[in-house]
N, C-alpha and C positions, 0 to 999 in steps of 0.2 A: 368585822365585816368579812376580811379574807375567809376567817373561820366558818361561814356560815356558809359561804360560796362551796367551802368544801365539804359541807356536811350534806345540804343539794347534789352537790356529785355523785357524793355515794351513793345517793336514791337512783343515779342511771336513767332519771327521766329524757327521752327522747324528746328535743324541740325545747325543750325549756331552756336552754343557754341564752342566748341572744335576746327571748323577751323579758328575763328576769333581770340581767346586767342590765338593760335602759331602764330596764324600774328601781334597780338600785343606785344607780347614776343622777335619778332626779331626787333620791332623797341624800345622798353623799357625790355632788359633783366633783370635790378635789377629792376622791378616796377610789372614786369607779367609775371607770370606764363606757361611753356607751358600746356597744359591738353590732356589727352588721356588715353583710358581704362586701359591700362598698369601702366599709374602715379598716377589715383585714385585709382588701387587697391592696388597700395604699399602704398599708403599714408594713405587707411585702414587699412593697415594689421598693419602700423608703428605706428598709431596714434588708433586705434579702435573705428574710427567714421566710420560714415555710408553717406559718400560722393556719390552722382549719376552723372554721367557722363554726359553730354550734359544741366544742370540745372544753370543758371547762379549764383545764391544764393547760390548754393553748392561748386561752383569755387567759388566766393569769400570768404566761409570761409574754405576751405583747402588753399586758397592762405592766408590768415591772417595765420593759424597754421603752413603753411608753414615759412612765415616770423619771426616767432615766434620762429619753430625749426631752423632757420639758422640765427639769432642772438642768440639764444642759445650756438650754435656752432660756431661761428664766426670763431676761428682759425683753423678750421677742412674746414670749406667750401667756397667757394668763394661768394660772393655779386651777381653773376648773380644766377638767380633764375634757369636757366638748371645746375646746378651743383647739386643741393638738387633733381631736378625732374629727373636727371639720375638716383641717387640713388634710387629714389622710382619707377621710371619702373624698374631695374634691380629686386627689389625687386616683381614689379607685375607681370611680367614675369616669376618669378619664380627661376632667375641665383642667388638669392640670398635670404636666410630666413632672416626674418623680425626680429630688435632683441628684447626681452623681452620687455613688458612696464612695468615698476614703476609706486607707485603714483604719481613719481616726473616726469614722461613725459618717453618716447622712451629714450635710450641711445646709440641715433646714434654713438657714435664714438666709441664702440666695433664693428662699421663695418668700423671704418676707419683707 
């Protein structure tokens, strides 16, 4: 899957990021990520990287840190990857503040 994501890069299609990742997300939900301006901004706000939206390089490593904070979490979140990306659009949207970060990472589960 990763592989294919990047063979799509190389083609430099403009605007294809973000609708391609929710279509691959609906056929591999624990594998990929959905993406959209709402999910990189929570996922800023959660992690305080500097994520850009529609950049296939930058989807793949919020979907790594992604993976990363939901085996972290494990018994707080579910295995599909829309369950962590709900939470970080709620948060980019705004219905939810972003919680404190640590050195030791975001401590999602003061929001769960």
């Amino acid at each position: 899957m990763i592989e294919a994501i990047r063979r799509i890069d190389a083609h430099q299609i403009k605007g294809l990021g973000p609708a391609v990742a929710n279509l691959l997300y609906f056929v591999h939900p624990t594998i990929v990520m959905p993406f959209n301006t709402a999910i990189v901004k929570g996922y800023n706000a959660v992690t305080g990287s500097n994520v850009k939206l529609g950049k296939w390089d930058h989807y793949l490593s919020m979907r790594d840190g992604c993976l990363r904070l939901n085996d972290q979490h494990r018994q707080l979140l579910s295995n599909d990857m829309g369950a962590l990306a709900g939470l970080l659009f709620d948060i980019g949207s705004g219905r939810h503040a972003a919680p404190p970060r640590t050195s030791a990472g975001p401590p999602i589960s003061r929001l769960l």
